[in-house]
C-alpha positions as CSV (number, residue, x, y, z in Angstrom):
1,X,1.9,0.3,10.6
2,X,4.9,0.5,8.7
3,X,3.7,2.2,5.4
4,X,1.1,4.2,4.2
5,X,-0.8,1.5,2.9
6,X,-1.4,0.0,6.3
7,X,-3.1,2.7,7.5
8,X,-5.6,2.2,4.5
9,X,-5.8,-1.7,5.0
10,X,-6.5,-1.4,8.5
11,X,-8.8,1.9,9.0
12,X,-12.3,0.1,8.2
13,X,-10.6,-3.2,10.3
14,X,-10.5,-0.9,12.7
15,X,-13.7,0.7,12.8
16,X,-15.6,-2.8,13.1
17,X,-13.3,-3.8,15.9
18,X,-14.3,-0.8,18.0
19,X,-17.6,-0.5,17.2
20,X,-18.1,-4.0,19.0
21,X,-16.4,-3.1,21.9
22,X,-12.5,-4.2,21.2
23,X,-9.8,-2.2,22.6
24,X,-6.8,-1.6,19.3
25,X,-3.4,0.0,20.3
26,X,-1.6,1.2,16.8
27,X,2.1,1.1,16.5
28,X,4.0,2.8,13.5
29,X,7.1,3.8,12.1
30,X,8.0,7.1,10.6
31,X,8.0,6.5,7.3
32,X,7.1,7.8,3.8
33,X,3.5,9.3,4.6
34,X,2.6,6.7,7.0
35,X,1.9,9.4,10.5
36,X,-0.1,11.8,7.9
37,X,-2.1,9.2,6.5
38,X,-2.7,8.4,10.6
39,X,-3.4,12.2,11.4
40,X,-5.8,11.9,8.0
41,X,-8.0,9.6,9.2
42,X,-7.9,10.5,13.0
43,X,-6.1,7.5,14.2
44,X,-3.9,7.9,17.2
45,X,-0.8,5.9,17.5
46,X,2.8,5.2,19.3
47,X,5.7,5.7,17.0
48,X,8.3,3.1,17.4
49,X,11.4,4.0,15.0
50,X,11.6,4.7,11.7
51,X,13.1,3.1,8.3
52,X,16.5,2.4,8.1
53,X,17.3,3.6,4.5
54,X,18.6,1.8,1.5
55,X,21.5,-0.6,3.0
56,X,21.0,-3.9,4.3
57,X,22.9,-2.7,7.2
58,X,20.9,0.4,8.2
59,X,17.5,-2.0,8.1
60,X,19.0,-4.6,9.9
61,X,20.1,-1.8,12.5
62,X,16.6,-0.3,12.3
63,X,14.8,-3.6,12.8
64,X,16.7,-4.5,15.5
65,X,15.9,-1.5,18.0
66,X,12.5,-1.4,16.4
67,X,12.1,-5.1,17.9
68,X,13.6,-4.4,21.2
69,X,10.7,-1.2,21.7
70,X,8.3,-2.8,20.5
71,X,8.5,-5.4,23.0
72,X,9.6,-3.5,25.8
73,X,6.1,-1.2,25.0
74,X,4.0,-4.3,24.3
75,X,4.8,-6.6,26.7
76,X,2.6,-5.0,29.8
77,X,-0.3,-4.3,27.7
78,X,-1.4,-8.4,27.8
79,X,-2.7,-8.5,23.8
80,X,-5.0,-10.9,23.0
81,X,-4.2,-10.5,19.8
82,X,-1.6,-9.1,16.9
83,X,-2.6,-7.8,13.3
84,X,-0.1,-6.5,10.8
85,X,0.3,-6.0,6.9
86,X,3.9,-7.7,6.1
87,X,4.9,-5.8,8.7
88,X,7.7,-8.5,10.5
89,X,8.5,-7.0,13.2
90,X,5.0,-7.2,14.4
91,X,4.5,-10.8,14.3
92,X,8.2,-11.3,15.7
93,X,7.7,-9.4,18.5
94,X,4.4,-11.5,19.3
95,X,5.4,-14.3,18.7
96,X,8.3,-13.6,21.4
97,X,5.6,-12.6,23.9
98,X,3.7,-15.6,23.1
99,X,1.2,-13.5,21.8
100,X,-1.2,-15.0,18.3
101,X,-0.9,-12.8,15.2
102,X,-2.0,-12.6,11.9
103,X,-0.5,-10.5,8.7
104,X,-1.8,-10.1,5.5
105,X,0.2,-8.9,2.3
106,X,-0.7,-8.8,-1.5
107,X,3.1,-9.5,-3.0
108,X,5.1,-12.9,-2.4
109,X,8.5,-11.7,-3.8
110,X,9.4,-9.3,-0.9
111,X,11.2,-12.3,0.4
112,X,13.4,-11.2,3.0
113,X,11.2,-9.5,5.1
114,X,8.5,-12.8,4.6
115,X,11.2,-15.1,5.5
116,X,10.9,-13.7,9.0
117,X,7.4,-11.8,9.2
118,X,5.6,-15.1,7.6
119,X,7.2,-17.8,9.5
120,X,6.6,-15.8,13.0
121,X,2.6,-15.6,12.1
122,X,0.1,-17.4,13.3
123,X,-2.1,-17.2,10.3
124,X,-0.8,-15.9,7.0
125,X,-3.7,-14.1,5.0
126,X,-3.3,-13.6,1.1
127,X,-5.2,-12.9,-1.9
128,X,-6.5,-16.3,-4.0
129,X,-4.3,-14.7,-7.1
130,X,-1.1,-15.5,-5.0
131,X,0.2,-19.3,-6.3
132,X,0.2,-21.4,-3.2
133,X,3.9,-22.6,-4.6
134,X,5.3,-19.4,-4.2
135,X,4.5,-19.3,-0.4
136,X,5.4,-23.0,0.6
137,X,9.1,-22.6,0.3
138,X,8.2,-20.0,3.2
139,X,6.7,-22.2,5.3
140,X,3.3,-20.8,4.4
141,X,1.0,-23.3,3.8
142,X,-2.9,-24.7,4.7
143,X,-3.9,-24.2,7.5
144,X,-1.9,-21.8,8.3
145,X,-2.7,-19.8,5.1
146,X,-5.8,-18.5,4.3
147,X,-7.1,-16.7,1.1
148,X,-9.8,-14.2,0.1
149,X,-11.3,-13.6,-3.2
150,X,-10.3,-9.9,-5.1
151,X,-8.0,-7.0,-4.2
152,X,-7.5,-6.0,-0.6
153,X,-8.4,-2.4,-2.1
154,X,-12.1,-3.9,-2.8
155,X,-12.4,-4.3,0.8
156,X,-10.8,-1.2,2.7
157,X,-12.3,1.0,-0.2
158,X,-15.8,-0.7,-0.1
159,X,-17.2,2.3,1.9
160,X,-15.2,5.3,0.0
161,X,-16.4,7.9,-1.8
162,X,-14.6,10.7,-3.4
163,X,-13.9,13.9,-2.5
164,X,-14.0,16.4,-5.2
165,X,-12.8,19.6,-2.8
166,X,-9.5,17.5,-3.6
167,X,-8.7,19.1,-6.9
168,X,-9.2,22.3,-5.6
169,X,-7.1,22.1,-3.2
170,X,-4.7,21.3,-5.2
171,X,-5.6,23.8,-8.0
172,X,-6.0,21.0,-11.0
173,X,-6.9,22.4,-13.8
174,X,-10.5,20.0,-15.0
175,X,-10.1,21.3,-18.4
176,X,-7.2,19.1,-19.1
177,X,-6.4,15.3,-19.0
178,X,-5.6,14.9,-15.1
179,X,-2.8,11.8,-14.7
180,X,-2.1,10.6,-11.0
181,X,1.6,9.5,-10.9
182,X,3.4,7.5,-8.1
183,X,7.0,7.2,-8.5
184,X,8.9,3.6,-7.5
185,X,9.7,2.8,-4.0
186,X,13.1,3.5,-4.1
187,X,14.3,2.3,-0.4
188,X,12.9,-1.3,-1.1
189,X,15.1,-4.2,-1.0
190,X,12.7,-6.0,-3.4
191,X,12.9,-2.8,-6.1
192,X,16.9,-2.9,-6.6
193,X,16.7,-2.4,-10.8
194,X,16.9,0.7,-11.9
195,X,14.2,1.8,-13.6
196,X,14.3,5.3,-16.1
197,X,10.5,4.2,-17.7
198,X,9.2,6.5,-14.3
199,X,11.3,9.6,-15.0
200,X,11.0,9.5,-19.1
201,X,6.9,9.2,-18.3
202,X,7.2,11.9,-15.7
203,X,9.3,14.1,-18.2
204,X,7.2,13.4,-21.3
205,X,3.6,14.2,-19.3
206,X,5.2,17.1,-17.6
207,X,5.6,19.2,-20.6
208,X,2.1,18.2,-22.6
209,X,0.0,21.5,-22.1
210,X,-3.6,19.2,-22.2
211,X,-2.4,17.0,-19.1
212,X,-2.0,18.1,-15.7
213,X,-0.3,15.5,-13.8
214,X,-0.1,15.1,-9.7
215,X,2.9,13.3,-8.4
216,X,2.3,11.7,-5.5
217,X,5.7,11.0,-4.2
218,X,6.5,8.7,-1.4
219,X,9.5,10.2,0.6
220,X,11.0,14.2,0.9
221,X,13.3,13.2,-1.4
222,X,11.6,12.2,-4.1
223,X,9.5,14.8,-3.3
224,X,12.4,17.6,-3.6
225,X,13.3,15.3,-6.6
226,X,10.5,16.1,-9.2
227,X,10.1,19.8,-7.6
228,X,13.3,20.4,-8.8
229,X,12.6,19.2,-12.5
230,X,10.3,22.4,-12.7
231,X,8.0,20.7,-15.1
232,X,5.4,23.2,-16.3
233,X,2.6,20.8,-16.2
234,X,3.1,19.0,-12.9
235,X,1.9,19.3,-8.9
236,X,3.8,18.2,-6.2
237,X,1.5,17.7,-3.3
238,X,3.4,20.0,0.2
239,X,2.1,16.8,2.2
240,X,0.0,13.6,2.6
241,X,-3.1,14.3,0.1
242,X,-6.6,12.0,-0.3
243,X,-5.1,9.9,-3.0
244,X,-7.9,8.1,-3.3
245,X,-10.1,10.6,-3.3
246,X,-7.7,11.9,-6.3
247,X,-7.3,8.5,-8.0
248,X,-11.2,8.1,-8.3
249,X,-11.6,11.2,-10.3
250,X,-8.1,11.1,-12.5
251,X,-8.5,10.4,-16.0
252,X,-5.6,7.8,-16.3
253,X,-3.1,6.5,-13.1
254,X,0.2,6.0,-13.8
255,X,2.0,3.9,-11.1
256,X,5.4,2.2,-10.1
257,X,4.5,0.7,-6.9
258,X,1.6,-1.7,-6.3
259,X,-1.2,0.0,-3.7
260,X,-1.9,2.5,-6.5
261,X,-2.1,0.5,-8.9
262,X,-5.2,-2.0,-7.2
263,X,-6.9,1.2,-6.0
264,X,-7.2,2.5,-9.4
265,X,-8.5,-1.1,-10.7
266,X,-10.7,-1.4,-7.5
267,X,-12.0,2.0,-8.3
268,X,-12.6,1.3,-12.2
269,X,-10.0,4.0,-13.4
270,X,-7.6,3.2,-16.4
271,X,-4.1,2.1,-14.9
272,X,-0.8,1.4,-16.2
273,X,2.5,0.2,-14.5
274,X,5.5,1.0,-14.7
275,X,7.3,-1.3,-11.9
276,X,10.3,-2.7,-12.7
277,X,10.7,-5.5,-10.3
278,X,9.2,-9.3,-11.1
279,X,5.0,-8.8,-11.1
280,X,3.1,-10.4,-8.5
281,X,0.3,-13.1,-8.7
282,X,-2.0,-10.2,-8.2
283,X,-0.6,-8.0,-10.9
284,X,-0.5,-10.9,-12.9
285,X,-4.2,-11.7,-13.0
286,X,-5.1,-8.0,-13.3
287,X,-3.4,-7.7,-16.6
288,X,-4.9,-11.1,-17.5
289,X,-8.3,-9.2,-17.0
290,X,-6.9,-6.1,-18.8
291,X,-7.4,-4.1,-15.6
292,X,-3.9,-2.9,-15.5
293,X,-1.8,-2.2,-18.5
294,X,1.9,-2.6,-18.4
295,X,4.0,0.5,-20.0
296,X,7.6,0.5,-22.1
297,X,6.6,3.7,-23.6
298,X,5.3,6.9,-22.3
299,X,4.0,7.5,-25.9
300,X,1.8,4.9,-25.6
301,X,-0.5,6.2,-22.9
302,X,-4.2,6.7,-23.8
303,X,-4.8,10.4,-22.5
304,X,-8.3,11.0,-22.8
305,X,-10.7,12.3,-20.8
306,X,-12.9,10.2,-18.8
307,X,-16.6,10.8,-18.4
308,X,-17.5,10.8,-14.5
309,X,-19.0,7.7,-13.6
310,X,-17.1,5.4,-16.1
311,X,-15.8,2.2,-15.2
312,X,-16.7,-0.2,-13.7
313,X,-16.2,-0.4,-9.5
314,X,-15.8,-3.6,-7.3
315,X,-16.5,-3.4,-2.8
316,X,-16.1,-6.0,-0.9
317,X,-17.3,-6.5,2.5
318,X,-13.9,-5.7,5.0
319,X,-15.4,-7.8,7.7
320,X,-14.3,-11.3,5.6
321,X,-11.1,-9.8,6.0
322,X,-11.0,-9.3,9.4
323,X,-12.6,-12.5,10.3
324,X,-9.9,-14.7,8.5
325,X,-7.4,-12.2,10.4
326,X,-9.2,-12.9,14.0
327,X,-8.8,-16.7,13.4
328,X,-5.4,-16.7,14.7
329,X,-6.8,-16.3,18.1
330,X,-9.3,-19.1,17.6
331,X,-7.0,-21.6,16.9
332,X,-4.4,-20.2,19.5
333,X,-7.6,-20.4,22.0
């Protein structure tokens, strides 16, 4: 697990391959809140190096001593088996130790990291929203791809319900419009344009006195970033928080990343984006649907309250997923 999404994507996968007896190992880095997100949902697991920053260099650096622990930790262990999400050094590493693997992913213009990560898999698992033209020049293609129906948040949320200790915790104020932001993921080679939409949003909602807004930052330093904008109407969680938990019972979710974005939609919450690198097939289709709205202006955000219960909510059963994950070993056995 390389990101805090993984841990999300994989905890029900998880569940259903214990509960029938398999044995899972978990690797991660240390990365944004990827070991709290772990701790959260009490899963233990071996940390194997950490991101290596902006440059090309320092990820080229940190994948290359990543690979060479990984292997040295996973060779002895005799997997049957190897299950990532876009994580590339994963399915590298297996497919070094001869070992089948499977990884899943939701966005097709990270290319760098696919270029190695898909080519290394086994199987290659993808929403149907994802146009099979922009994964053959990857050397994705039937059989080796395989496709599910929805948002992978339909399936690792199908069991979730909210928490509502969550806004105490965080001492949200219900009598106001609550907005869940998540700022860009600034450290990606795939999100290299800058992009001031995020901070004029944050600055504008920061300083309405009817909307409270959480920021749900990805590293320290965007953390230490929007604490010290002092912005009388916005929280800055001390650590990991239940963002979904959060998301579920915001008013409006405001997101430059992509995770975010398909929890609020899975979860029926009103959802705008403000990413600023090419959309994916998945984004795509969800603003086809109106399920996602993109933003230019922060002045054009509905900020209304929204009556508990509203929207409308799509689960999916995670053990489809899983399945079309575990074929790699079928057609390696």
């Amino acid at each position: 697990m390389t990101a805090s999404a993984h841990v999300l994507v994989f905890r029900p996968l998880i569940r259903l391959l214990r509960d029938r007896g398999d044995e899972v190992e978990i690797t991660a880095r240390e990365y944004a809140q990827t070991l709290q997100l772990l701790e959260l949902h009490g899963l233990e697991a071996t940390v194997i190096g950490r991101h290596g920053g902006r440059s090309r260099l320092g990820k080229a650096r940190s994948l290359t001593s990543r690979l060479r622990a990984l292997r040295k930790w996973a060779r002895p262990h005799e997997f049957d088996i190897a299950l990532a999400h876009g994580s590339h050094e994963l399915t590298l590493t297996a497919r070094r130790l001869g070992v089948p693997s499977a990884t899943t992913h939701d966005y097709e213009f990270a290319t760098l990291q696919h270029q190695l990560g898909m080519r290394a898999a086994t199987k290659v698992v993808v929403p149907e929203s994802i146009p099979g033209d922009r994964l053959a020049h990857l050397g994705v293609r039937p059989p080796k791809l395989l496709r599910y129906p929805g948002l992978k948040e339909e399936y690792y949320l199908s069991d979730f319900e909210p928490d509502p200790t969550v806004l105490e915790t965080l001492g949200v104020d219900r009598d106001r419009v609550l907005v869940v932001l998540r700022p860009p993921p600034d450290v990606s080679l795939y999100h290299r344009h800058s992009n001031p939409l995020f901070p004029q949003t944050l600055d504008f909602l920061g300083r309405l006195e009817d909307v409270q807004s959480v920021v749900i930052p990805r590293t320290e330093d965007q953390r230490e970033y929007v604490r010290a904008l002092d912005l009388p109407s916005v929280i800055v969680p001390h650590r990991a928080v239940d963002a979904q938990s959060l998301i579920s019972l915001a008013d409006v979710v405001v997101s430059a990343g992509g995770t975010m974005n398909r929890e609020a939609a899975a979860l029926g919450v009103p959802v705008y984006t403000t990413y600023g690198g090419r959309l994916g097939g998945v984004d795509e289709e969800l603003i086809r649907e109106g399920r996602l709205k993109p933003l230019t202006d922060p002045r054009a955000l509905e900020l209304t309250r929204r009556e508990d219960g509203s929207g409308s909510r799509v689960r999916r059963d995670p053990e489809l997923l899983l399945d079309l994950l575990l074929s790699a070993r079928d057609e390696a056995g």
